[in-house]
VMD Tcl script that draws the C-alpha trace (Angstrom):
set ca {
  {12.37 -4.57 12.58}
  {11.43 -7.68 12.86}
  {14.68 -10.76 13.93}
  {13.32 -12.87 10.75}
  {14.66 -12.40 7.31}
  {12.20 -10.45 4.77}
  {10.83 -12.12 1.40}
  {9.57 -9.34 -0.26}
  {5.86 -10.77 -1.99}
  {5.20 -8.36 -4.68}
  {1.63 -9.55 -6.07}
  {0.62 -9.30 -9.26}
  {0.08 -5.22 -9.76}
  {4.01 -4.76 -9.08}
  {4.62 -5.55 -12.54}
  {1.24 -4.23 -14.11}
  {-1.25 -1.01 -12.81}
  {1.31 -0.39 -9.86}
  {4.53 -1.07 -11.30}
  {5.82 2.43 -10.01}
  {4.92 1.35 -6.75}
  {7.29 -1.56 -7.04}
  {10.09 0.10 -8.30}
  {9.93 2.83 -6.07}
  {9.37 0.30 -2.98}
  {12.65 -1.87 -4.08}
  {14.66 1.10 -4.68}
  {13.60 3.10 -1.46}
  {14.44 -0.36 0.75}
  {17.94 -0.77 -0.85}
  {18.67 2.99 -0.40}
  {18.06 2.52 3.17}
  {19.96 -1.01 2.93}
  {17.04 -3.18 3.98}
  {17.62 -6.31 2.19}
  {15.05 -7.08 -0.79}
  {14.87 -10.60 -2.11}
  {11.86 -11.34 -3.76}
  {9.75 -14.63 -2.45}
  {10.57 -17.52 -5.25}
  {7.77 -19.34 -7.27}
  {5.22 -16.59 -5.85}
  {1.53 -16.90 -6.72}
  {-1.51 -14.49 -6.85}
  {-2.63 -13.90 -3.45}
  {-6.81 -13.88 -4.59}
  {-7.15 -10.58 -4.01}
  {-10.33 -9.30 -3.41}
  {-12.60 -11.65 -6.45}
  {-10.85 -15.03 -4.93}
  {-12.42 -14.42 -1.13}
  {-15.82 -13.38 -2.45}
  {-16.44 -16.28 -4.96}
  {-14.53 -19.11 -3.49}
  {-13.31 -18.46 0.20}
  {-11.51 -21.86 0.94}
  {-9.13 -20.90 -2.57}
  {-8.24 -17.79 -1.62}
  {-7.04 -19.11 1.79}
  {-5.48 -21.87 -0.57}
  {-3.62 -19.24 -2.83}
  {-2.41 -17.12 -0.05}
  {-1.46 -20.07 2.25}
  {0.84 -21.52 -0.60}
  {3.05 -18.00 -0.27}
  {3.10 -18.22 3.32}
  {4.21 -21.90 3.12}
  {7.02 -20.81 0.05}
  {7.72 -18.57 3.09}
  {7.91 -20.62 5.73}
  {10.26 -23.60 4.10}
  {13.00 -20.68 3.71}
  {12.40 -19.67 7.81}
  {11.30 -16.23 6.83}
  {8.70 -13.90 7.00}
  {6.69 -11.96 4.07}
  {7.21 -8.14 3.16}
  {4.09 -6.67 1.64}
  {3.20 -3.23 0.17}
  {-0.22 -3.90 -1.78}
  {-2.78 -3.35 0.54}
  {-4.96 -5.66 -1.09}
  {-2.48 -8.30 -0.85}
  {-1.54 -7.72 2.89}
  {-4.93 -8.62 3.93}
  {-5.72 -11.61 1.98}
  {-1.70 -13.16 3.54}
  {-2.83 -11.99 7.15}
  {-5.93 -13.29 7.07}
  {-5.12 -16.50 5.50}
  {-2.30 -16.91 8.01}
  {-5.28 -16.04 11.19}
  {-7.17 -18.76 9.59}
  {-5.04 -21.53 9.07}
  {-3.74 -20.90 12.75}
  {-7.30 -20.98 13.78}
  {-8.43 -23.90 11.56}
  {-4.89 -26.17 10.57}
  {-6.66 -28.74 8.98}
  {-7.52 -26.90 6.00}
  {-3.77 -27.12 4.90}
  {-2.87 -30.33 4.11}
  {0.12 -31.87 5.93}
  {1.94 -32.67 2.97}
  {1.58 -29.54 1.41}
  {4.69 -27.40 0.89}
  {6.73 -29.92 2.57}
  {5.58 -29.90 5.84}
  {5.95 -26.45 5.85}
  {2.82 -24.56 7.92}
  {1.34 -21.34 6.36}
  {1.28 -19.88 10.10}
  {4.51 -20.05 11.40}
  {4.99 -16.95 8.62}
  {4.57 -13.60 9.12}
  {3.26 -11.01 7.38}
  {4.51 -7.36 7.41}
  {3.17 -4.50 5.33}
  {5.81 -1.85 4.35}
  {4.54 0.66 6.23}
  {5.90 -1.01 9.89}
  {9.09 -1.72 8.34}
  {10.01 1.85 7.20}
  {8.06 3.46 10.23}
  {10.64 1.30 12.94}
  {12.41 3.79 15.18}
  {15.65 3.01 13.79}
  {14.52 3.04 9.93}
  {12.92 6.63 10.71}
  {16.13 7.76 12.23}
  {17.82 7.05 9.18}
  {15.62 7.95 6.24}
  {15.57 11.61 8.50}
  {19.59 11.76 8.27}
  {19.31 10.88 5.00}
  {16.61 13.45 3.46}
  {17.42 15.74 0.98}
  {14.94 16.70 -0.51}
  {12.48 17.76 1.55}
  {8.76 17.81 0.80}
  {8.17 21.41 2.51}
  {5.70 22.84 1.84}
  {3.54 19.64 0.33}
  {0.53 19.17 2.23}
  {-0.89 16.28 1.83}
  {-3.75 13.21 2.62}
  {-2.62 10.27 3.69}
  {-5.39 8.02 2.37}
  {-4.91 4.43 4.20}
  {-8.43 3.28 1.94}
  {-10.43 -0.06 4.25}
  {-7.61 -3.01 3.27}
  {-4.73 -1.95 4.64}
  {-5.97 -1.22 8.59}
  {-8.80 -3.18 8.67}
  {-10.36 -5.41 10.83}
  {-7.70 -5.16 13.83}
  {-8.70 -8.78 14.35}
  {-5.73 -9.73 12.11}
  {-4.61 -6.40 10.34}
  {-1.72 -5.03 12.73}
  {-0.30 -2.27 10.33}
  {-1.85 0.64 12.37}
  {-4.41 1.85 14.43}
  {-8.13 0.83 12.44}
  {-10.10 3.81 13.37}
  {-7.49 6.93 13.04}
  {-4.05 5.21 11.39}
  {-0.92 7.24 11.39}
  {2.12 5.13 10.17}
  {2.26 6.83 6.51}
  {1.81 10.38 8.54}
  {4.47 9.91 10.52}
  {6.89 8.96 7.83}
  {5.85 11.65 5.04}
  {6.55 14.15 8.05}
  {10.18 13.12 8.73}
  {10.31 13.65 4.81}
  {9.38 17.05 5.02}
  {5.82 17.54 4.04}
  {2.59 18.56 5.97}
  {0.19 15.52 6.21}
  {-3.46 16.91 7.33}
  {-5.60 15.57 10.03}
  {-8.90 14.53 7.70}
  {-11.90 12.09 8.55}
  {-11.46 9.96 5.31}
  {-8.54 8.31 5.94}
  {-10.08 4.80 6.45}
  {-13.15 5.47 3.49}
  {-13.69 3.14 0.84}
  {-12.78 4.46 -2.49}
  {-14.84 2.11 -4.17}
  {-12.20 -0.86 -4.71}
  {-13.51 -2.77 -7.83}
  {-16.97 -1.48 -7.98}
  {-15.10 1.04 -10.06}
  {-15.74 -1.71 -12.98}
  {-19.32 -3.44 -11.84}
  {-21.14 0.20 -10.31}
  {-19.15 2.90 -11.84}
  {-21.56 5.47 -10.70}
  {-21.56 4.11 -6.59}
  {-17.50 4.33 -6.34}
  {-17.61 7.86 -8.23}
  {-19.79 9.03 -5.71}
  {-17.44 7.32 -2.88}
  {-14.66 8.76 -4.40}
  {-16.12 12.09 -4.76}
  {-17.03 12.43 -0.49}
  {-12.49 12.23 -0.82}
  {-11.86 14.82 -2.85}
  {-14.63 16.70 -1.59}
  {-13.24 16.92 1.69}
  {-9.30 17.36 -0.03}
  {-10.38 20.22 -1.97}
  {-12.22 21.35 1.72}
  {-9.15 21.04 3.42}
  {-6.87 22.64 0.61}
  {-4.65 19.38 0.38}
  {-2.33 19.20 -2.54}
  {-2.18 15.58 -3.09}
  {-3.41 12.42 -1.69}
  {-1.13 9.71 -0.98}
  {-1.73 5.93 -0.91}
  {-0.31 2.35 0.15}
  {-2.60 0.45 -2.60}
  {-2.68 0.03 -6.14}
  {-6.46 -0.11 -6.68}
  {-7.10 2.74 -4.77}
  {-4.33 4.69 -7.20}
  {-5.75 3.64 -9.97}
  {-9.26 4.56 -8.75}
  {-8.48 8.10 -7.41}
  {-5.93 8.78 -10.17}
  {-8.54 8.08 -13.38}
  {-12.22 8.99 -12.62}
  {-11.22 12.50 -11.50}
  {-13.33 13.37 -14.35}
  {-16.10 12.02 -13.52}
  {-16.14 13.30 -10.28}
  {-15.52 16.61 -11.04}
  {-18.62 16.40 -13.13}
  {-20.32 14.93 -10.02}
  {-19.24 17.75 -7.39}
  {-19.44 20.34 -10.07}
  {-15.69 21.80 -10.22}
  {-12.83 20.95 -11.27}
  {-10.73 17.75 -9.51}
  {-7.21 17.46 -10.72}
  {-5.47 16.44 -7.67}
  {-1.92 14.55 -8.06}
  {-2.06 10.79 -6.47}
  {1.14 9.39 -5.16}
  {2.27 6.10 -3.91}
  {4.03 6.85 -0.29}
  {7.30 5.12 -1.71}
  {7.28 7.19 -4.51}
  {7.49 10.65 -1.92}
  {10.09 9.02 0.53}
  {12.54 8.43 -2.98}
  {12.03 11.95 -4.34}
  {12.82 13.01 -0.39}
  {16.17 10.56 -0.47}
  {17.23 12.09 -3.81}
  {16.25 8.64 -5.69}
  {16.99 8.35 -9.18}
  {13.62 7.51 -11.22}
  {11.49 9.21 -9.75}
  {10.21 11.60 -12.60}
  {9.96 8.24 -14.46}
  {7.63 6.75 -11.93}
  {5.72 10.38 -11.77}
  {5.75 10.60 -15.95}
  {3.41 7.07 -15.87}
  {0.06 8.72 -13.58}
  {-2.85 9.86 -15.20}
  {-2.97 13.31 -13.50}
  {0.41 15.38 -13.71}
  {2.31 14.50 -10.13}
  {5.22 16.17 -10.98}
  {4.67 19.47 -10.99}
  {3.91 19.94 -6.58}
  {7.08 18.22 -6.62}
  {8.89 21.59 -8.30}
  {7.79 23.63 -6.17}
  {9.68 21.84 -2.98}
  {12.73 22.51 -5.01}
}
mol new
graphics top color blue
foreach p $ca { graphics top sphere $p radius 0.5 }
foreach p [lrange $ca 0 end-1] q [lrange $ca 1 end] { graphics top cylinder $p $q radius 0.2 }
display resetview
């Protein structure tokens, strides 16, 4: 755990397409009695269309967080994937390059002296794993699962420090002290498509499919994810990608936060479950 004081930046999809990742991410972190205060006057971070069209904004947008940040002495909490790589890369650059914040923006405050921690180290700390094992119980036997990291959250290692780039094991490691089986699979880093979903339906189908296709290889029960895009991605076009490998996909997608609450005993949890597109609820019977 980190000696600075956590703002917890929840990005947009907290309160729209991954709203059950927020809730269950808030309610996991005061089970566990990690502080959650959410970073004031927050802005979208870019996410991915801000750094392709206009680079210098998204640096702009995420800098302006990191400076919110920075005028309160703290540093940022992040669980969207997407959203921990624009702040970490923003705060690389403007270390690298400090005249692209102006000195009178955010009060003096600079974007860099913030930093940025994804979920994942903060509930993965010795001490945190101690405790969420002590506290289990409900565990996840028998659940074996993918732990699908997608390209955002790990990579590059130039700035990304959540895990290890090439063969990540952060969300393994803490699904196991809950109980369940996480599988050693080749896909963890793959691209699932991100937006292309929208703008070349038929590329991320097929990106999608090599997932499942090695899931279904591997008998895995569910995949599990740290990003909203990637949820939304492997949780609707399993349709389509059934028709693509020729059998049938229906494989439950869970947000990692959503498996460590069920594990704790968590209240809202079927709630969160009730809102995917493919039924999540029912592997979760069967650890019962």
């Amino acid at each position: 755990m980190t000696d600075r004081e956590l703002r917890f930046f929840p990005g947009c999809a907290m309160d729209g397409a991954g709203a059950e990742y927020g809730r269950s991410t808030v309610a996991v972190l005061e089970a566990l009695g990690v502080p959650v205060r959410v970073l004031d006057d927050w802005n979208c971070c870019g996410a991915t269309a801000a750094r392709h069209e206009d680079p210098a904004l998204a640096v702009r947008l995420s800098g302006r967080n990191l400076a919110l940040a920075a005028r309160e002495g703290c540093d940022l909490l992040v669980n969207c994937a997407a959203c921990y790589n624009n702040l970490a890369y923003s705060r690389e650059y403007l270390a690298a390059h400090p005249a692209a914040w102006p000195a009178a923006a955010g009060d003096g405050a600079r974007p860099e002296s913030t930093g940025v921690r994804h979920l994942l180290t903060v509930l993965t700390a010795d001490a945190v794993l101690e405790r969420i094992s002590e506290r289990v119980v409900q565990p996840l036997a028998g659940l074996r699962l993918a732990c699908y990291y997608g390209c955002l959250l790990v990579r590059p290692g130039g700035y990304t420090d959540v895990d290890d780039p090439e063969n990540p094991h952060r969300m393994d490691d803490l699904l196991r002290v809950c109980g369940a089986e996480p599988v050693d699979w080749s896909y963890k880093t793959d691209c699932c498509g991100g937006s292309a979903s929208l703008t070349d339906n038929p590329a991320a189908v097929e990106l999608m499919a090599r997932l499942f296709d090695s899931c279904l290889q591997q008998d895995v029960g569910a995949l599990v994810t740290a990003c909203p895009l990637c949820h939304v991605n492997l949780d609707a076009w399993q349709g389509k990608v059934s028709a693509l490998l020729g059998r049938e996909v229906r494989l439950p997608i869970y947000y990692f936060t959503e498996l460590v609450a069920y594990a704790l005993g968590l209240p809202g949890v079927d709630r969160w479950l009730s809102a995917h597109i493919t039924d999540a609820r029912a592997p979760l019977r069967k650890c019962r």
